[in-house]
N, C-alpha and C positions, 0 to 999 in steps of 0.2 A: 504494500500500500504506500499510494507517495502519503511524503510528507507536509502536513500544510503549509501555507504561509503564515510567515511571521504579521505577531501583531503589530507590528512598527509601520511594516506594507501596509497594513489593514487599515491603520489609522492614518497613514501621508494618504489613501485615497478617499475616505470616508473623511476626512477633510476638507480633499479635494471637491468631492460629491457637495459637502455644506458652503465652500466660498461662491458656490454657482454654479460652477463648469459643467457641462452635460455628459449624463454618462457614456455616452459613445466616445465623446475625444478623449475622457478618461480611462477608457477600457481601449484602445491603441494605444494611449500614451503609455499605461502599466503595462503594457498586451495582458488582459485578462479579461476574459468572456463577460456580456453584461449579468448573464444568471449570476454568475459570483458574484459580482458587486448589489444584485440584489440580494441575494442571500444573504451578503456581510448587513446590509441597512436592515432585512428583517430580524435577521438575531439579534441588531443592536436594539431594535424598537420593541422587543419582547423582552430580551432577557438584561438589557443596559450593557452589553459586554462585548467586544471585541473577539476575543482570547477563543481559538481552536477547541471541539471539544476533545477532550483527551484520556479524563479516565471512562472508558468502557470495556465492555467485556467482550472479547472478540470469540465467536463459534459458541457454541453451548454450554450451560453451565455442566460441571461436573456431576455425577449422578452421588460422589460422595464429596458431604461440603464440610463436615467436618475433620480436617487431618487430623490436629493432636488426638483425636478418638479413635482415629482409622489407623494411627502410627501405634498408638497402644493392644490394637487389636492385632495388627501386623507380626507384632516381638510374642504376641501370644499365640497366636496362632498360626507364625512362620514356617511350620516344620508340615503343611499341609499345600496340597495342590492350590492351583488360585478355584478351580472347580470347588473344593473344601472348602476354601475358604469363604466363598461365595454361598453357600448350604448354612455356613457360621454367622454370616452377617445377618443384622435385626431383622432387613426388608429386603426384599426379594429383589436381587441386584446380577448381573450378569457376571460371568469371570472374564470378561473383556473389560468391564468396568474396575473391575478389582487390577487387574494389569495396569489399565493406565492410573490409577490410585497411588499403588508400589511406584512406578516412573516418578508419580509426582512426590513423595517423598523421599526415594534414593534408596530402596529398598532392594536387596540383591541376595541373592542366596550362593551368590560364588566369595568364597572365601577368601582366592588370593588374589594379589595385585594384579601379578605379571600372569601371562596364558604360562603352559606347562611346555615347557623346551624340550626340544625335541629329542628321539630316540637314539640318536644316534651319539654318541660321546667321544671327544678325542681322548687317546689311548696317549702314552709320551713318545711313541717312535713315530720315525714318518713314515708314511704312508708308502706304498712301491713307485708310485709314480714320481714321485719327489726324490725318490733313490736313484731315480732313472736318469732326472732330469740332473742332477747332482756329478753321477760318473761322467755324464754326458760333457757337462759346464768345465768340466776338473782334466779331461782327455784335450780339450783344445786349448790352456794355458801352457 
């Protein structure tokens, strides 16, 4: 989502708009559509205010909205599928709801940092190919 414009623009036009000027030469002169500039004059006539609106709540609300409750049920009830866990919960809630729940407070059932390195281990000798390459390097000095 772009980001709005600043209330400073807002005001050098809706300034502009009150010393006279008509909205057309002011919507070339900012380049900004005249719907915006009417939009900026109706929010100002409704709500007195300038300023972007900014706290909202983007996409759906959560199906669980209390965390500290759902964090304490979590450490209790950790040691079960999110399907079990979802069977535990007060109200009949999905295990796709209970997933994204765990994401949103950092919840993980993997223990270690780092993934598990792999199978293969170096031993202290070299390898034959590096024997090879060795006699090889040592025969033409």
């Amino acid at each position: 989502m772009p980001s709005p414009y600043s209330d400073d623009l807002r005001q050098k036009v809706l300034d502009a708009i009150d010393s006279g000027y008509r909205k057309s030469h002011i919507s070339r002169l900012f380049n900004l559509s005249r719907n915006t500039i009417d939009l900026w004059l109706k929010r100002r006539e409704e709500s007195g205010s300038l300023s972007a609106i900014c706290d909202y709540q983007r996409g759906p609300q959560g199906k669980i909205a209390d965390l500290e409750q759902f964090r304490a049920f979590a450490t209790e009830h950790g040691h079960l599928t999110q399907k079990g866990m979802a069977a535990q919960w007060h109200e009949p809630i999905s295990d796709y709801a209970i997933s994204k729940a765990l994401r949103r407070i950092g919840f993980t059932r993997k223990k270690r940092v780092m993934g598990i390195k792999s199978g293969m281990q170096r031993s202290g000798k070299p390898s034959s190919l590096n024997c090879k390459r060795t006699q090889q390097s040592s025969s033409f000095t």
